[in-house]
N, C-alpha and C positions, 0 to 999 in steps of 0.2 A: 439584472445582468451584472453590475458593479458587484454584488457581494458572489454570484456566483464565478466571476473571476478570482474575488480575493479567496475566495474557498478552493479552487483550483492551484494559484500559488502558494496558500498554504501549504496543501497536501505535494505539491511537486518538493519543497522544501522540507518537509520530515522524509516525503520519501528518497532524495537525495542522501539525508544524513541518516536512512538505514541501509541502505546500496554502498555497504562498506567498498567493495569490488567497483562501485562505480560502470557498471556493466549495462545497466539499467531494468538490472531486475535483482526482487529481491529473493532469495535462497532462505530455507527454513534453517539454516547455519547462519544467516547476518541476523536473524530476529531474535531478540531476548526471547525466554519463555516465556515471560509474564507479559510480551505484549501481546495486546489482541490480535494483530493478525497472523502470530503464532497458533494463537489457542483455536484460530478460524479457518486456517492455511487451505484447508483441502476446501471449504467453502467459496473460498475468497479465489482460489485458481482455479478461472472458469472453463479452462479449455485443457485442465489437467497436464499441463507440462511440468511440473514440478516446480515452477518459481513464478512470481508475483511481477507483473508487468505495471505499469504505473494505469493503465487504463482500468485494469483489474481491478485497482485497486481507488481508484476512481470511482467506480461504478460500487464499489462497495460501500464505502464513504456515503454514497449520495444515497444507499438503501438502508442504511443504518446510523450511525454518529461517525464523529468523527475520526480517524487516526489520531491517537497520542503521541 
């Protein structure tokens, strides 16, 4: 339970400081190219709205490694 918390604040906290807009989602314009959830984008948004939700991207995290 303890590290699956600290793995949730981690990811809340990269994905903060990729949510330029602060909006709380992230757009394929705030993402470098070279990051992964660039190169995965249409993967990683699961319900196809065009931008990356923190759960999305949660659940991604937790099926694969982790966000850089």
């Amino acid at each position: 339970m303890l590290k699956q918390r600290c793995d949730l604040e981690d990811i809340q906290a990269k994905f903060a400081e990729l949510d330029r807009n602060q909006d709380g989602y992230l757009s394929q314009k705030e993402l470098p190219v070279e990051h992964t959830l660039s190169q995965y984008f249409s993967e990683v948004d699961f319900d196809g709205d065009k931008r990356l939700s923190l759960a999305e991207v949660a659940e991604h995290d937790a099926e694969t490694s982790p966000i850089e």
